[in-house]
C-alpha atoms as an extended CHARMM CRD file, in Angstrom:
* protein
*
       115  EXT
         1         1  UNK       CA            110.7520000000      114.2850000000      185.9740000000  PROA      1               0.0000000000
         2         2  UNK       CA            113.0680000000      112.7070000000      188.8890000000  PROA      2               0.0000000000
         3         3  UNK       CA            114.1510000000      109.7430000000      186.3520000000  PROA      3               0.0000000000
         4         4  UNK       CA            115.0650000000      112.7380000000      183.9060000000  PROA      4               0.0000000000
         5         5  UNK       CA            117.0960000000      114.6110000000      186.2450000000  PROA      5               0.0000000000
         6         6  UNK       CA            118.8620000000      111.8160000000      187.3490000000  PROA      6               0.0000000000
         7         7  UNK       CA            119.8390000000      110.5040000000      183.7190000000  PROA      7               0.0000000000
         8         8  UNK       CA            120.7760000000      114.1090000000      183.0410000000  PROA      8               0.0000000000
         9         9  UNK       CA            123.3980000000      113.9630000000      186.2540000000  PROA      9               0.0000000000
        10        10  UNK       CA            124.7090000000      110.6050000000      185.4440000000  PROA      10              0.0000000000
        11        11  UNK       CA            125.2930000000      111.8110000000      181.7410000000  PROA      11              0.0000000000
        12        12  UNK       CA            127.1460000000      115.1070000000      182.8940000000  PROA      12              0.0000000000
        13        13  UNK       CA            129.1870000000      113.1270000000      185.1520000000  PROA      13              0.0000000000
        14        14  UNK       CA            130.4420000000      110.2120000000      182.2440000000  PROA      14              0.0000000000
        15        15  UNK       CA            131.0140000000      112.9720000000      179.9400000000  PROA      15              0.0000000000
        16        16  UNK       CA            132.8420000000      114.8650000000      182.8570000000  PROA      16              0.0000000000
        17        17  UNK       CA            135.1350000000      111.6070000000      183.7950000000  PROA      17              0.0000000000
        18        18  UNK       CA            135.8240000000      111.5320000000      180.0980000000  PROA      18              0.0000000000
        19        19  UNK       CA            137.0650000000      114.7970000000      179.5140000000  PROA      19              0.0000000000
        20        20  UNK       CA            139.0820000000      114.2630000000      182.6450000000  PROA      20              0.0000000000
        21        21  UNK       CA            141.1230000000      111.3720000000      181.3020000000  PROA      21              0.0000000000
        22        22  UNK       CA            141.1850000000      112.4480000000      178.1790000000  PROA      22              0.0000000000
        23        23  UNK       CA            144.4550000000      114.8760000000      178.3570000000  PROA      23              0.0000000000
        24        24  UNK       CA            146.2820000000      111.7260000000      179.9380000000  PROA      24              0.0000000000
        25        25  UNK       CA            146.1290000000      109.2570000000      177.2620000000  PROA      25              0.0000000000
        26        26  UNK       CA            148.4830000000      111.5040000000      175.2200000000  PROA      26              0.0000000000
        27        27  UNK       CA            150.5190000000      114.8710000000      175.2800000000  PROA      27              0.0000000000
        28        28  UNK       CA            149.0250000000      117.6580000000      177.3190000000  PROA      28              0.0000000000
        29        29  UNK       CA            147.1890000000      120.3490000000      175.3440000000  PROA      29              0.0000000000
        30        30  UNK       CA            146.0620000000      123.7260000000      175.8750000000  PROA      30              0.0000000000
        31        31  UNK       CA            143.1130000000      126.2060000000      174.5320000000  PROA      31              0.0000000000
        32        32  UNK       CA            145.6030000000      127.0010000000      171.5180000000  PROA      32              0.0000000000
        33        33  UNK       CA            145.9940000000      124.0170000000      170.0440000000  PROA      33              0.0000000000
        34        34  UNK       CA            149.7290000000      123.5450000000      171.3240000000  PROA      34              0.0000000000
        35        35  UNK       CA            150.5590000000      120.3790000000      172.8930000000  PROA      35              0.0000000000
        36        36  UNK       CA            153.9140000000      119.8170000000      175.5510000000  PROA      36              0.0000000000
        37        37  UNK       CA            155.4860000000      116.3000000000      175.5380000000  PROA      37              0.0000000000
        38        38  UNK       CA            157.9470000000      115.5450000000      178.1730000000  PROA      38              0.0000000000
        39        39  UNK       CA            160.7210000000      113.3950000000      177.5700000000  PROA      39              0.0000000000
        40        40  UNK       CA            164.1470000000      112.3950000000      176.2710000000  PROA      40              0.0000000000
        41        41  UNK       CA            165.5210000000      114.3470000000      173.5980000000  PROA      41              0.0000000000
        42        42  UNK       CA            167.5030000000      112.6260000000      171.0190000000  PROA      42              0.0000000000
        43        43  UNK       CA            169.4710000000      113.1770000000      167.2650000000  PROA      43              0.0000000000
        44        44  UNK       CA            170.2310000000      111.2930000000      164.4570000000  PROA      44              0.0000000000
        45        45  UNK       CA            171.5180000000      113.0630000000      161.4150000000  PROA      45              0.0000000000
        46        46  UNK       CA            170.8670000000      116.1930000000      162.5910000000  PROA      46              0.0000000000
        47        47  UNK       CA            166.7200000000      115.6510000000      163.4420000000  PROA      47              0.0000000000
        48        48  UNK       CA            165.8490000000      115.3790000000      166.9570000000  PROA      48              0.0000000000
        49        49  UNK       CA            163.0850000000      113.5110000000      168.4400000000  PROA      49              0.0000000000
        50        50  UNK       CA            161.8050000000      113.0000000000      172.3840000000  PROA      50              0.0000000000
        51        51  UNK       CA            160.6930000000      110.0800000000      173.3880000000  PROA      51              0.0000000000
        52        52  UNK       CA            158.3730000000      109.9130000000      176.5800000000  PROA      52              0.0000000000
        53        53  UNK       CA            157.8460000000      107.4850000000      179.4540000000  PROA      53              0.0000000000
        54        54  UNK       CA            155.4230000000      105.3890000000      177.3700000000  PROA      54              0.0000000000
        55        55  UNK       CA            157.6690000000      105.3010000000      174.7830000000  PROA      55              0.0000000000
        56        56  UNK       CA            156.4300000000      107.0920000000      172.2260000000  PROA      56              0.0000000000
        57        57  UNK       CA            158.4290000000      109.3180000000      170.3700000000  PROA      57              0.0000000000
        58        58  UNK       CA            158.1440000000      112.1950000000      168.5020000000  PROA      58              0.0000000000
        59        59  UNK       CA            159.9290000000      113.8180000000      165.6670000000  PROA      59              0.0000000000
        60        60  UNK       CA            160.9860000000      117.6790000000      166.2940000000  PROA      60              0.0000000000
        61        61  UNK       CA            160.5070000000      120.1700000000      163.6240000000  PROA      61              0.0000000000
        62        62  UNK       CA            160.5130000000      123.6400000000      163.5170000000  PROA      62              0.0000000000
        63        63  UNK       CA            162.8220000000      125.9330000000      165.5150000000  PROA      63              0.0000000000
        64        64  UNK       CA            165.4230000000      123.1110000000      166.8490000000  PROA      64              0.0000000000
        65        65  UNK       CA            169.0120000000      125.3290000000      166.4490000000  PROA      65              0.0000000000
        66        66  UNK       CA            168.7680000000      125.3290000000      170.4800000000  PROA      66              0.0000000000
        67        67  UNK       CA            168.5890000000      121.5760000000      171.1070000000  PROA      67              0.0000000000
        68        68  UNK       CA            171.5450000000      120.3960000000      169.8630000000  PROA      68              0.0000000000
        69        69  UNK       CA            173.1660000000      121.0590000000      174.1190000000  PROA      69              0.0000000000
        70        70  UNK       CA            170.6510000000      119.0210000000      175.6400000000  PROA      70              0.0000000000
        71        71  UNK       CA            170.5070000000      115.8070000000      173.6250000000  PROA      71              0.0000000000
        72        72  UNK       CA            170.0030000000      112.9730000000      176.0320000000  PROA      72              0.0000000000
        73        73  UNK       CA            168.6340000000      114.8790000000      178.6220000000  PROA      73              0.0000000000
        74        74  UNK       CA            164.6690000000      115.0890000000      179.7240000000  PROA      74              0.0000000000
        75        75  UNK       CA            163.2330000000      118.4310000000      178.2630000000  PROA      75              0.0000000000
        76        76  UNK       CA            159.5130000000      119.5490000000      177.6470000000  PROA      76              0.0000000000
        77        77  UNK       CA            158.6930000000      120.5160000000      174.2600000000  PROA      77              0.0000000000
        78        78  UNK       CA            155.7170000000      122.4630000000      173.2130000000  PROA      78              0.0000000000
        79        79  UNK       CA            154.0500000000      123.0250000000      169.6110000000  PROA      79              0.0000000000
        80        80  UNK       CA            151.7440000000      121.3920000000      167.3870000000  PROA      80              0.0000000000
        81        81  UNK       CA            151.5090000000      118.0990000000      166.4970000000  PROA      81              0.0000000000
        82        82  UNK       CA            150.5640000000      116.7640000000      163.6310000000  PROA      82              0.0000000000
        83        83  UNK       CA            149.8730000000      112.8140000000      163.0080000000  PROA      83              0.0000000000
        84        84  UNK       CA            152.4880000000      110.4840000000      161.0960000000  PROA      84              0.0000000000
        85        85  UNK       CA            151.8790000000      110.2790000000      157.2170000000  PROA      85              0.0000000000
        86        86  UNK       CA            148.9270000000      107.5450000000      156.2940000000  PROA      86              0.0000000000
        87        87  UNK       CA            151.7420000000      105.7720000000      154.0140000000  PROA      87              0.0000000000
        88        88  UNK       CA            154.1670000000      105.2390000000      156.8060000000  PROA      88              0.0000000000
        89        89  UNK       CA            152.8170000000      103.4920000000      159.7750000000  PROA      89              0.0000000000
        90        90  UNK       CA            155.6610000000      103.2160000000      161.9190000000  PROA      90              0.0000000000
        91        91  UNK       CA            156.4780000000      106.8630000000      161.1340000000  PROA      91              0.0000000000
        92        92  UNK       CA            156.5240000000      109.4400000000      164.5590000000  PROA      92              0.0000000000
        93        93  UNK       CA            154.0090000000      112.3130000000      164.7850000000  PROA      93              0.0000000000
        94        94  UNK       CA            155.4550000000      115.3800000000      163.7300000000  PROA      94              0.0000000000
        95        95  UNK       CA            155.6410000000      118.1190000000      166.7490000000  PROA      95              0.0000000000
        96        96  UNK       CA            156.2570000000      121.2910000000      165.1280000000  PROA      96              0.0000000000
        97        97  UNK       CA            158.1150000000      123.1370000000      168.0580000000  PROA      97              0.0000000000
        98        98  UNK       CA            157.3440000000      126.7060000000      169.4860000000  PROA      98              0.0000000000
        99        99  UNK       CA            158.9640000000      126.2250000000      172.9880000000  PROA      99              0.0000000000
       100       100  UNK       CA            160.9980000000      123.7640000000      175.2950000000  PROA      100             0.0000000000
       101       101  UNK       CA            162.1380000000      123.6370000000      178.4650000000  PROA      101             0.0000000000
       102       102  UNK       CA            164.9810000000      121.9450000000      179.8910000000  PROA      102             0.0000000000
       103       103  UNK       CA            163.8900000000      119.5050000000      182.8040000000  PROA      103             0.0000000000
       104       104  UNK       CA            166.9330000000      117.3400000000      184.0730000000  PROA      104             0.0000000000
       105       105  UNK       CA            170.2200000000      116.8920000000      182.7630000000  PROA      105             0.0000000000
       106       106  UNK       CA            169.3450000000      112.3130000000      182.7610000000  PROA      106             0.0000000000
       107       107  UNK       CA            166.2960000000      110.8210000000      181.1710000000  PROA      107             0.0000000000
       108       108  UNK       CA            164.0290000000      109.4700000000      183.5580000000  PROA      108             0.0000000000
       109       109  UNK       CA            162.0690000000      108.3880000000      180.1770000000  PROA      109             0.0000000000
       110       110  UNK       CA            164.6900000000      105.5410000000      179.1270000000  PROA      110             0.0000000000
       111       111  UNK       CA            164.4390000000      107.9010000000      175.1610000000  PROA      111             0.0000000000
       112       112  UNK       CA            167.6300000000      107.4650000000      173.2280000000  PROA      112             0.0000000000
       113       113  UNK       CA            171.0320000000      109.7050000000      174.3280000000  PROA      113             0.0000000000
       114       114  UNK       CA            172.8290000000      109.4720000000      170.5640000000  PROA      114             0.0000000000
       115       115  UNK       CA            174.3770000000      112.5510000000      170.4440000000  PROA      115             0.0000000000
C-alpha cells in the first residue's frame, strides 16, 4: 500500500511538471482554444505575419484591416492557430486573429519591420 501511494505521488507530480511546461514550448493558450503570440508584426504584399523571440513566425489571417499602423512594432495577437499545410514544410502556421494588442512601438523580438 505505501509503495502504491508513493508511485501514485510521483506520477501526479511528472504529469503535473509536464503540464507546467507545456504552455512554454509554444504560444500561450487558453480554455477556448485561442492562442496569443507575442512578437514583431510584419507585411509583405499586404499579409502580415509576427514573428516571436524564438523566431518563429506566424502568418495573420482573419480580421487584419487594423494592423497595417503598427507594422514593425511588438504586438500580441490572439486567435486560433492552425498548423502549416502538410505539402509545404517551410510554410508558417496560420493564426486566424480575433484580438491584438499593441505592446511597444520597437521589436524586442528581432521579427521583420518591412512596412
Amino acid at each position: 500500500m505505501r509503495y502504491l501511494v508513493l508511485f501514485s505521488v510521483v506520477l501526479l507530480g511528472t504529469l503535473w511538471a509536464a503540464a507546467q511546461s507545456y504552455p512554454s514550448q509554444g504560444p500561450s493558450g487558453n480554455a477556448a482554444g485561442q492562442q496569443s503570440v507575442k512578437g514583431c508584426l510584419s507585411s509583405a504584399g499586404g499579409n502580415y505575419t509576427v514573428t516571436d523571440k524564438s523566431g518563429k513566425s506566424y502568418q495573420l489571417a482573419g480580421d487584419t484591416a487594423k494592423l497595417s499602423d503598427h507594422v514593425g512594432h511588438e504586438v500580441k495577437v490572439t486567435g486560433t492557430v492552425s498548423s502549416a499545410s502538410a505539402s509545404s514544410s517551410d510554410a508558417a502556421p496560420t493564426l486566424e486573429v480575433t484580438s491584438f494588442k499593441h505592446i511597444a512601438k520597437t521589436c524586442e523580438s528581432g521579427g521583420g519591420m518591412s512596412k
